[in-house]
LUMROMAR-513615 format. One record per residue: residue in three letters; x, y, z of N, C-alpha, C in turn. Coordinates in pm, whole numbers, padded with zeros to 5 digits, always signed. Example, Ala and Ser with C-alpha at 12.3 -4.5 7.8 and 13.67 -1.06 7.14 Angstrom:
// LUMROMAR-513615
ALA+01319-00569+00780+01230-00450+00780+01320-00330+00780;SER+01285-00225+00708+01367-00106+00714+01290+00003+00787;
***
This chain:
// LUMROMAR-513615
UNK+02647+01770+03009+02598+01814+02880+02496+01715+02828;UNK+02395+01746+02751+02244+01626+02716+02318+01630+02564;UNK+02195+01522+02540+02209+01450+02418+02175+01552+02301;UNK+02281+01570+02210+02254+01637+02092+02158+01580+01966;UNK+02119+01625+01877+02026+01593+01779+02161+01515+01716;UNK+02245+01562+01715+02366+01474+01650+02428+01330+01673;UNK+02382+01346+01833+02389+01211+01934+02319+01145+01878;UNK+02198+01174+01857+02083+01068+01874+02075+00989+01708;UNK+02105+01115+01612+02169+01053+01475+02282+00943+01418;UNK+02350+00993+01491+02467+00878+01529+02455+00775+01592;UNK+02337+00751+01682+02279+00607+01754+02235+00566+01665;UNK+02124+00583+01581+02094+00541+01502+02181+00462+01364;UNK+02269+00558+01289+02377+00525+01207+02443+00415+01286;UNK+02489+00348+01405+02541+00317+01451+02490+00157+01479;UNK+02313+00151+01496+02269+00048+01521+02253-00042+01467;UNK+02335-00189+01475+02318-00325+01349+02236-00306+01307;UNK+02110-00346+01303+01995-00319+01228+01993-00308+01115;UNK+01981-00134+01171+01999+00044+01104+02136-00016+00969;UNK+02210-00038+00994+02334-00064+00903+02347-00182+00795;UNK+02266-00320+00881+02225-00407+00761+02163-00418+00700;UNK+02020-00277+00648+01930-00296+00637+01990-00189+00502;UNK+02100-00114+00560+02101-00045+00461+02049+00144+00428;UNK+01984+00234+00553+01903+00250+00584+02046+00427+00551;UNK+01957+00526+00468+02102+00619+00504+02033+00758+00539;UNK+02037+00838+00619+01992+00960+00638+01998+01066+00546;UNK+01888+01094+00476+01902+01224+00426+01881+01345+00498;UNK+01801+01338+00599+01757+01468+00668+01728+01454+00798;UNK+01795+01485+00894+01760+01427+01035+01775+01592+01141;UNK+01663+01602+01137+01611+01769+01221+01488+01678+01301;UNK+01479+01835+01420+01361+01786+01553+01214+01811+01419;UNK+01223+01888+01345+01032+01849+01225+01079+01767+01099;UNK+01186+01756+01070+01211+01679+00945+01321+01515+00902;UNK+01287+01450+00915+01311+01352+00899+01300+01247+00805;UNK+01399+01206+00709+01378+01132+00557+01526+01046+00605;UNK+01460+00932+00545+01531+00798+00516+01519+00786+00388;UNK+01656+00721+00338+01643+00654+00195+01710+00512+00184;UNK+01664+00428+00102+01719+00274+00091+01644+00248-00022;UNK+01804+00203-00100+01855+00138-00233+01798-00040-00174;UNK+01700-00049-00264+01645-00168-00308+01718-00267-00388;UNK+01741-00379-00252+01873-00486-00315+01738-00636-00344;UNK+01835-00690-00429+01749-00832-00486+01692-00906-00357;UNK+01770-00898-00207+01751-00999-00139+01605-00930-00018;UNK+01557-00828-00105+01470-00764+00015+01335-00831-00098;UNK+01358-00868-00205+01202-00922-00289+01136-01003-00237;UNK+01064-01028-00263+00928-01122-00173+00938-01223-00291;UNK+00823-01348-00350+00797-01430-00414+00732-01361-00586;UNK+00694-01237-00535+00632-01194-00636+00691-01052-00736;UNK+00853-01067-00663+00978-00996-00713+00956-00845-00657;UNK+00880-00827-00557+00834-00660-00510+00914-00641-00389;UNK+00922-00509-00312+00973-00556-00239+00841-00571-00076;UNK+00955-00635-00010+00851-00747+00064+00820-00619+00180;UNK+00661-00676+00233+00587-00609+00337+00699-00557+00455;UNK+00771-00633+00475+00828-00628+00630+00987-00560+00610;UNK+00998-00544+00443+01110-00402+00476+01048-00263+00491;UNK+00893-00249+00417+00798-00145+00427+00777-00093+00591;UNK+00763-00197+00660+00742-00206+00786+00820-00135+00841;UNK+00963-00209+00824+01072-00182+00924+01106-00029+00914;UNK+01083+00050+00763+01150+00176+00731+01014+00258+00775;UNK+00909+00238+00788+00791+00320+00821+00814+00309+00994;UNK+00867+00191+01055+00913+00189+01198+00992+00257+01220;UNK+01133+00272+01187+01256+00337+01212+01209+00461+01160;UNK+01151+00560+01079+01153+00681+01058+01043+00744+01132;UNK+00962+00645+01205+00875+00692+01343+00922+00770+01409;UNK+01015+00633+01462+01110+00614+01599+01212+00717+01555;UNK+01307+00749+01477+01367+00877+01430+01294+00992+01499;UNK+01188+01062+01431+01069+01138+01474+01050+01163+01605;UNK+01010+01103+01657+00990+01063+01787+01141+01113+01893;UNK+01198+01042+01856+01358+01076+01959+01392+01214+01913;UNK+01364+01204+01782+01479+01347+01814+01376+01477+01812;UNK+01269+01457+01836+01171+01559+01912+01180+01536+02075;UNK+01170+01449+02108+01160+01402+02264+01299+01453+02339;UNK+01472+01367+02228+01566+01327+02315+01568+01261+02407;UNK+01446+01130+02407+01429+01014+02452+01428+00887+02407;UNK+01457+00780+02423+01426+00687+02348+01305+00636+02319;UNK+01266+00543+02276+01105+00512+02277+01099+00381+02207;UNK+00958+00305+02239+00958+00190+02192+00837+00175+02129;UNK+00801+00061+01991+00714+00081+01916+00541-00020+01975;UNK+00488+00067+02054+00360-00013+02090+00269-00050+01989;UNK+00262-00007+01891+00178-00048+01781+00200+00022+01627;UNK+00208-00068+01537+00201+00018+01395+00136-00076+01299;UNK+00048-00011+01250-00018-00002+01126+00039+00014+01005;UNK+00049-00057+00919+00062-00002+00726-00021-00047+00654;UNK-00087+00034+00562-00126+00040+00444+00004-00014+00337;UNK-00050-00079+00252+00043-00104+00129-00031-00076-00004;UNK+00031+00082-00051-00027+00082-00140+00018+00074-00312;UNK+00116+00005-00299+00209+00017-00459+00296-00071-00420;UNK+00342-00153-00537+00473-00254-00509+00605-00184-00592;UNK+00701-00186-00581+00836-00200-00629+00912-00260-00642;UNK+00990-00297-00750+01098-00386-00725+01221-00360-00784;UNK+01289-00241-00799+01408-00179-00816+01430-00037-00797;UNK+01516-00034-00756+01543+00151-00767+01502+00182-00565;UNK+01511+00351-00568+01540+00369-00388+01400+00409-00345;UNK+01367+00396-00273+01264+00450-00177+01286+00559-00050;UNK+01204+00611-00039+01186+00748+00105+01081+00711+00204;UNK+01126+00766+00325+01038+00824+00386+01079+00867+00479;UNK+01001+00913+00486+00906+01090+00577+00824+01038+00683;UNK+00778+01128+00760+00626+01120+00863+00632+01247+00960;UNK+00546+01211+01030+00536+01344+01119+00437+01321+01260;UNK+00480+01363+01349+00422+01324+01485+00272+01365+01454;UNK+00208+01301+01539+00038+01309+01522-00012+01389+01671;UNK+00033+01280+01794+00027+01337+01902+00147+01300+02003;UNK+00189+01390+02072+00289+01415+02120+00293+01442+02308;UNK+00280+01254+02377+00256+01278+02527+00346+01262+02580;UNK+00362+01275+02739+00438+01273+02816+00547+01086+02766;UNK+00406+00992+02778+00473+00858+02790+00439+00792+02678;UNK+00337+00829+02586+00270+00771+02443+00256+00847+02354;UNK+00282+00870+02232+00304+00944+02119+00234+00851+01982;UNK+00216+00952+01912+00180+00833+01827+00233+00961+01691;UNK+00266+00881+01585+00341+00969+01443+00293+00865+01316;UNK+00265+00939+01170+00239+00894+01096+00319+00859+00999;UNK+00387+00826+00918+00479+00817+00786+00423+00759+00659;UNK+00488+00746+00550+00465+00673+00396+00604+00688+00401;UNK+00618+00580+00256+00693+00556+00164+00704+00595+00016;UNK+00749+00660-00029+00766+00724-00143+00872+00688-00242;UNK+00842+00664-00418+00988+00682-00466+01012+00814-00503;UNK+01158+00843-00559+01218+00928-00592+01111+01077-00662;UNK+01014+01012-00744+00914+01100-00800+00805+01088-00761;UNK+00804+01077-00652+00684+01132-00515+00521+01021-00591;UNK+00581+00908-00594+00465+00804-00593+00462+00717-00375;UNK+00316+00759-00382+00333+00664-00260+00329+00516-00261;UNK+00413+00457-00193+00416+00326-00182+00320+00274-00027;UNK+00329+00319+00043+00288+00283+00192+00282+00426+00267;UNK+00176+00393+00377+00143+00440+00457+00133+00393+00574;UNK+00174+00455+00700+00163+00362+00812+00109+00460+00984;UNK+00092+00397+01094+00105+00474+01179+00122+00396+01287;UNK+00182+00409+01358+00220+00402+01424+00212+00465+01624;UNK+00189+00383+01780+00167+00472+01860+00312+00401+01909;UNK+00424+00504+02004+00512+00414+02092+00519+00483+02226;UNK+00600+00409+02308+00641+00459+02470+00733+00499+02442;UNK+00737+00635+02536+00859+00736+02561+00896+00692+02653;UNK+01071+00667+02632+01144+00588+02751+01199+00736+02799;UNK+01177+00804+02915+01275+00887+02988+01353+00851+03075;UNK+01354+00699+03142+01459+00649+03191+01469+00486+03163;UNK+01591+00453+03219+01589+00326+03174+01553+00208+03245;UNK+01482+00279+03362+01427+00180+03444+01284+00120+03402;UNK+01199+00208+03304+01102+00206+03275+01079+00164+03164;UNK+01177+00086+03133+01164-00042+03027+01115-00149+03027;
***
């Protein structure tokens, strides 16, 4: 029996990371995909916002979301890009994205960050490798 969209949700939920970061699924389908994360004091930067490299990490992981559970492969992040366009420093954030192009071994998908009342915070994009086996890591 192959890997269910449910499988691959549950890897995720499952991965340290994914769990210390805080990171909770609202919507996990092969076209739709939303993350949300409650903005804690210890993710602020110097200038009380929150910092570039949680922007990063949630515009990464809701790629890579994207990505797998269209594929049912794993995949790894060859390059990503963000825009930063708004700071925050309390309350939850989203995001969304959506595949751009979709290859055998390279893909590439776009995302933002959003709050609750559809202000963008970031934009990013992202290209990664489609792992179809695990030798080809």
């Amino acid at each position: 029996m192959g890997t269910t969209i449910l499988d691959i949700q549950k890897s995720f939920e499952e991965m340290p990371f994914f769990k210390y970061i805080g990171f909770d699924i609202i919507a996990f389908e092969e076209d739709r995909v939303i993350l949300k994360l409650d903005i804690r004091e210890d993710f602020l930067n110097s200038n009380d916002t929150l910092h570039g490299g949680i922007y990063a990490s949630m515009i990464d992981q809701v790629l890579a979301m994207f990505i797998r559970a269209k594929t049912q492969a794993s995949c790894a992040t060859i390059n990503l890009n963000i825009n930063y366009l708004g700071p925050i420093s309390a309350g939850t954030v989203y995001a969304t994205g959506r595949i751009v192009q979709l290859g055998y071994r390279i893909s590439q998908a776009e995302g933002e960050i959003y709050t609750g009342d559809g202000k963008v915070l970031a934009k990013g994009i992202g290209s990664f490798k489609i792992i179809r086996d695990k030798t080809s890591i």
